[in-house]
N, C-alpha and C positions, 0 to 999 in steps of 0.2 A: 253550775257554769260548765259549758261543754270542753272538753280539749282541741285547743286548736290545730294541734297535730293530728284532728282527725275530723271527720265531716263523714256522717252518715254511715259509722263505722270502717273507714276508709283510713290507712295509715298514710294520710297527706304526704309526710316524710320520707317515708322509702317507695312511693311514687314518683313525687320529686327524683330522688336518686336513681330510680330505676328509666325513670327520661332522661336524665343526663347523661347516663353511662352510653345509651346508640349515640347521641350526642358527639360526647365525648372521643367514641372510639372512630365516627364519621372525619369528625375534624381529624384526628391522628391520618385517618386516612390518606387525605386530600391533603396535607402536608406531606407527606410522603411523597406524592406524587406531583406535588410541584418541584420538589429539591430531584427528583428521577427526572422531570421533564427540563426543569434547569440543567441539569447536568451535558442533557441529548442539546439543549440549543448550544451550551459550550463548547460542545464537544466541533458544531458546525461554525461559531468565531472560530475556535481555534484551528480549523482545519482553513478555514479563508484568509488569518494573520500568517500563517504559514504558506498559503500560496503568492501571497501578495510580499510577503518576506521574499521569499524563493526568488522570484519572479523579478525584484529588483536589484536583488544579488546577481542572477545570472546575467541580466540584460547589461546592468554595469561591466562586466567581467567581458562579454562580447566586444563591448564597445571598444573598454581599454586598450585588450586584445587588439583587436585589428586597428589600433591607433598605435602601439605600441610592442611591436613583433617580442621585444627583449622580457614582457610582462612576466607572461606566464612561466618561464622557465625559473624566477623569481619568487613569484607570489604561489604559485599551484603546489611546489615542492615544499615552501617556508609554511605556506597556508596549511597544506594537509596538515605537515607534522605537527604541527598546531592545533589543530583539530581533534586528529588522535591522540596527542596528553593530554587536553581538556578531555575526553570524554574518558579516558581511563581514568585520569584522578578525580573528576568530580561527577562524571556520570555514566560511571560503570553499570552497564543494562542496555545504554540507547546504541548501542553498534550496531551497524548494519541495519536489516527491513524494518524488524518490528513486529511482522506476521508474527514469525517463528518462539518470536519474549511470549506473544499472546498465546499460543498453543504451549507453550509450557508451562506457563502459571494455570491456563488450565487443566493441564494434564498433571500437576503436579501430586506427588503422595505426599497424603494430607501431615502423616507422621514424619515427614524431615523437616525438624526444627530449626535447623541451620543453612536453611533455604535463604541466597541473596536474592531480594526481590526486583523481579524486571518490569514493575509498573508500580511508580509513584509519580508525585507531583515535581521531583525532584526531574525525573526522566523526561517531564514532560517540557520541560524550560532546554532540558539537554538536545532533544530530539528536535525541537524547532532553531534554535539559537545555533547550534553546530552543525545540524542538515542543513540549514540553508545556506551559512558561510562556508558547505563545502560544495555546494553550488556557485558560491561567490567565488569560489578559486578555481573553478574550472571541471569541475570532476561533475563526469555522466552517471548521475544519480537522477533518482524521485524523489518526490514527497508523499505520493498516494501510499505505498506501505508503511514509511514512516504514522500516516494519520492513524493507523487502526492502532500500535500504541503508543499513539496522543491519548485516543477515544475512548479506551480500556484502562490506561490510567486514568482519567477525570473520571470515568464510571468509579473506578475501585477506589477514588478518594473519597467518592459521596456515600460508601456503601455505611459506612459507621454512624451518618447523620439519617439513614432511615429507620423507621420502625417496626421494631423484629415482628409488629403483628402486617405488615405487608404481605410477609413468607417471599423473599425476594433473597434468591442469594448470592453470593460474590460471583459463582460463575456466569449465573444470566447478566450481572451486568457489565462482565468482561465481554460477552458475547457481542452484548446489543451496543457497548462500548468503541469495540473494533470494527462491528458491520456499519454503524453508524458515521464513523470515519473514515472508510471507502465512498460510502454514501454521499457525503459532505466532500471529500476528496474530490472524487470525479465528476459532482452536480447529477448524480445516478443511485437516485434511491431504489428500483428494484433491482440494481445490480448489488448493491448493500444489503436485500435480503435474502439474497442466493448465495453469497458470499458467505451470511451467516450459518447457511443451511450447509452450504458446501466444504468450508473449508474450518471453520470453528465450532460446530455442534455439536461433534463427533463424541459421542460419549455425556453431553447432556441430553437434560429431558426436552421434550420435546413443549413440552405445555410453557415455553418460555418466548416463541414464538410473537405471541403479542407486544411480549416487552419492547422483543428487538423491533419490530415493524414500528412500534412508538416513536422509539431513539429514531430509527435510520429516518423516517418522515419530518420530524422536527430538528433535526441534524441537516437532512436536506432542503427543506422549506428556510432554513436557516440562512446556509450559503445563498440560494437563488435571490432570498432576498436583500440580501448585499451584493453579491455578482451580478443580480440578473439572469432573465432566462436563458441567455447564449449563452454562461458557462462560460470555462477557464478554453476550452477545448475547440472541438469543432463541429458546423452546423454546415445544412442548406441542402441536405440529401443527398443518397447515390442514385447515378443515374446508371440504368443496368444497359449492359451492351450487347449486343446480337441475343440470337436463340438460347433456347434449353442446353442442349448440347454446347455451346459456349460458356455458358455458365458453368456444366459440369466437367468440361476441361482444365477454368479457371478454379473448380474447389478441388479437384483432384492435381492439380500444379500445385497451386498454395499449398495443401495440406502434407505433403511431399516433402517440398523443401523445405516448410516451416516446422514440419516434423519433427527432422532427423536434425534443422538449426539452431532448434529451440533445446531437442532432447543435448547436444553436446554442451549449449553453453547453461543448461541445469546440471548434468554432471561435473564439469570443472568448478563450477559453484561448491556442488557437494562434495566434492575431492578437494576441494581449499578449505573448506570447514573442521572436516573429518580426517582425513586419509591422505592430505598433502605430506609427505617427505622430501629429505632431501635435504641440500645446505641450504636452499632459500626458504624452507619450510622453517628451517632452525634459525638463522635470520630473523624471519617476522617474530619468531617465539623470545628471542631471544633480545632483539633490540625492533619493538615494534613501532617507535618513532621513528628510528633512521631507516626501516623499513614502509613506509607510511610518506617520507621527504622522496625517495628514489622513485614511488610510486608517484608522487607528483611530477617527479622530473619527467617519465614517459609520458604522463595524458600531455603534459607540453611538448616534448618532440612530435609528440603524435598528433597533436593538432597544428603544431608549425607545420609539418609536412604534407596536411590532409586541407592545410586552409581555413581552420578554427571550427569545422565539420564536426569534431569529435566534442568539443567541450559542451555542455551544461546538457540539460534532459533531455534535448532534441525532439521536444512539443512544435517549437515551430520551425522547423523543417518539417516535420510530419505535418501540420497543419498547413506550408506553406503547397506540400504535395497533394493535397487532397484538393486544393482550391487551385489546383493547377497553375501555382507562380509561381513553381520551383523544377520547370522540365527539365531544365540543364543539371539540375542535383546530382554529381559525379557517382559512377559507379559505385564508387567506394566504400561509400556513405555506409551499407550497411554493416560489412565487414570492421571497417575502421571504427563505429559504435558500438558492433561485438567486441573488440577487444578494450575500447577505452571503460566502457563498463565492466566488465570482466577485473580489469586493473584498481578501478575504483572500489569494487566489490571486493577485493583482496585486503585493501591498506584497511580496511578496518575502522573506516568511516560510517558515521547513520547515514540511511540513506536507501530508497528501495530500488527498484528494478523495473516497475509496471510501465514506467513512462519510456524510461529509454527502452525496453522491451518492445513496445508498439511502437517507438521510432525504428528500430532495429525489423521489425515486420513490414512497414510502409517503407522503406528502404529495400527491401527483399521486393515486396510486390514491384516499384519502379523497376527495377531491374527485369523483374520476369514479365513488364508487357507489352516491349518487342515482339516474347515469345507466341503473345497469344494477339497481336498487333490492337492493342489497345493504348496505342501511344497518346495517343490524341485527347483520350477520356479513361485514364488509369484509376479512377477511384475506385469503380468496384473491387479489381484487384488488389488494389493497396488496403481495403479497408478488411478483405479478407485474409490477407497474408497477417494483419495488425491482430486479428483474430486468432489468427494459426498460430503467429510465436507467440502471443502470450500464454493462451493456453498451453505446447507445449513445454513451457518455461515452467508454469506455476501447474499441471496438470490441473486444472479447474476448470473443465472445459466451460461450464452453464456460467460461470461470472466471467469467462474470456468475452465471451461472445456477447453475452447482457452487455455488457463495459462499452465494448467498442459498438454498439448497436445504440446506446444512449448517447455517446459520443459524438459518433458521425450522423447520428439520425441513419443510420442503416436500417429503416422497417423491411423498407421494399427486398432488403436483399437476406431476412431473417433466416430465413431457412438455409441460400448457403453460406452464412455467422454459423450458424448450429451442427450443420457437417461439418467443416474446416474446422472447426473446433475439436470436432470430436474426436476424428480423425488422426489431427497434429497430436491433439493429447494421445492418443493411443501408440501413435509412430516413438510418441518423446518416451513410452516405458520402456521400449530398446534398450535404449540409452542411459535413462537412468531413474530410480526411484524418485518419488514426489519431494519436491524442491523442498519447504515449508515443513512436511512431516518429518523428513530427513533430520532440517536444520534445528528444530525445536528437538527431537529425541536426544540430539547431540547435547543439546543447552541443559534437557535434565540431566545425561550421564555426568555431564562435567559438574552437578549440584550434589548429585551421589554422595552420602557420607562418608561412606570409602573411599572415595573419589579425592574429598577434600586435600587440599594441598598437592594433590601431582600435577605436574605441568604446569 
């Protein structure tokens, strides 16, 4: 009687076995990559529950506002301070952008044990729930840097549920995490991969490139298909105006001003981080909730006095100027959103900068196109000034310009996006070192083991 464990001397058995194992390790696979690709569609709700949070935070806050002049002098200063003890005692990490948490867990050395960590799921409830109600109280903040860590957190929560035979490691999917969150952010998925290339890869490998393109595509295909192709932002073209040489007048104006506007209000940034002194320096350190209330009290005078101008991201203003049903937009406008962001960016609130930055640029451009008598038809110039200070804000010239170019549907005027960028970025290292590398070096000093417990 033959063995049935074998057929024509054939070890039936470890056949079997030796099929199941590609099997086997196929399925592991493809589970993998469904909980990586789940992660990237999460990453694009959560970047859409935050802007639709946002969004009716602020809109409410307007409203109240000019129904009620006494609001904000009330709600902005009781609100912040509120803000900032919630995120000290229950979500210490989510302060301010979020870029900067993201470069420093990547750049982290691997040997300091006693590392606080600045992306959990914890951060991630922090950074939506308190960014937006500090948009609800008035303060010239973003969401789009806040999303990158959203995105880097939801990456780095799913990293434990993959299979160590992927070879996927924690940095790539902090990478393709935070590009993807820009991605989803702004409804601008190649700006999400220049982002990743530009301003987080710095020191990884390169062969991680596909992951991130995965995330930021299903991060973006994510939002559109809940927002829509028009996006949070703005549509329907630039129309370009006179000759060659007009154009080059307007990217060498733009880049100019938005240079040396962008490079001061990155420096004061990085001087409130680092290098601030003085008794209001010891103040914040010292009592940074009653520090935190007084900074609510100015964005309210400052908006009493500017006409509700300064409060929330100043998306549509800037969108109301590009669609031209905001000519009369008072001079002010941009000056008064430098400093009320500036203020906001001090108290120690989450919250980023990208949005009110390019209101802060389209704000400048209204302004300069008298100069260049483009009154009539200023979007060119406002979409390159929104160009110019960002990039010299965030030196990142290739994702200023990407950004605002998916945005406004700027094709036609790509090339001067790409100068004014370049340019602004170059003007702003006068000024001061890169905003983001700055701010994240600081965040490791302060993790230093020797560091621990001072200040």
């Amino acid at each position: 009687m033959s063995d049935r464990s074998s057929l024509f001397g054939i070890d039936l058995k470890r056949l079997r076995e030796a099929f199941r194992r590609p099997q086997a390790d196929y399925l592991t696979l493809w589970l993998g990559r469904l909980v990586f690709w789940g992660g990237a569609v999460g990453v694009g709700v959560l970047a859409v529950l935050f802007a639709e949070l946002s969004s009716a935070l602020g809109q409410w806050f307007v409203t109240a506002a000019a129904r009620h002049v006494w609001l904000p002098f009330v709600l902005t200063p009781l609100g912040g301070a509120f803000c900032v003890w919630l995120t000290r005692r229950f979500f210490a990490g989510a302060e301010g952008s979020g870029i900067p948490q993201v470069q420093a867990e990547l750049r982290r050395p691997p040997e300091w044990r006693n590392w606080k960590p600045l992306l959990s799921v914890r951060i991630i409830f922090g950074k939506i729930l308190v960014g937006a109600s500090a948009l609800g109280c008035g303060f010239s903040l973003g969401r789009e840097g806040p999303c990158v860590q959203v995105g880097a957190s939801l990456m780095n929560a799913i990293h434990g549920f993959l299979p160590t035979s992927l070879g996927i490691q924690r940095q790539h999917l902090l990478v393709a995490g935070g590009a993807a969150g820009i991605a989803a952010a702004f409804n601008a998925p190649l700006a999400g991969i220049l982002f990743a290339i530009e301003e987080l890869t710095r020191g990884v490998e390169t062969r991680m490139s596909g992951l991130v393109i995965t995330a930021i595509v299903l991060a973006g295909v994510t939002a559109q298909a809940l927002m829509g192709n028009s996006g949070n932002f703005f549509g329907g073209g630039i129309l370009i105006i006179g000759g060659d040489s007009d154009q080059l007048k307007a990217v060498a104006l733009a880049a100019l001003v938005c240079g040396v506007a962008g490079g001061l209000f990155s420096r004061i940034m990085v001087l409130g981080a680092s290098r601030w002194q003085g008794w209001l320096a010891r103040f914040r350190e010292k009592r940074p909730i009653r520090f935190a209330a007084c900074c609510g009290f100015l964005v309210a005078a400052l908006g009493y006095v500017s006409g509700g101008i300064s409060f929330g991201s100043g998306l549509e203003q800037t969108r109301a100027l590009l669609e031209a049903e905001e000519g009369n937009l008072p001079w002010h406008f941009a000056p008064v959103k430098f400093v009320a962001t500036l203020i906001a960016y001090l108290s120690g609130l989450p919250g980023g900068i990208f949005a009110p930055s390019l209101a802060i640029g389209a704000g400048l451009g209204h302004n300069l196109a008298p100069l260049l008598q483009q009154v009539d038809a200023p979007a060119m110039l406002l979409t390159l000034c929104m160009a110019g200070f960002l990039a010299a804000t965030t030196q990142a010239p290739i994702t200023s310009f990407v950004i605002v170019m998916e945005m406004a549907d700027g094709y036609s005027i790509v090339l001067g996006l790409m100068m004014v960028s370049l340019i602004s970025s170059g003007i702003s290292r006068f000024f001061s070192p890169p905003l983001y590398s700055s701010l994240s070096a600081g965040m490791i000093e302060r993790q230093r083991p020797e560091n621990k417990g001072k200040g």
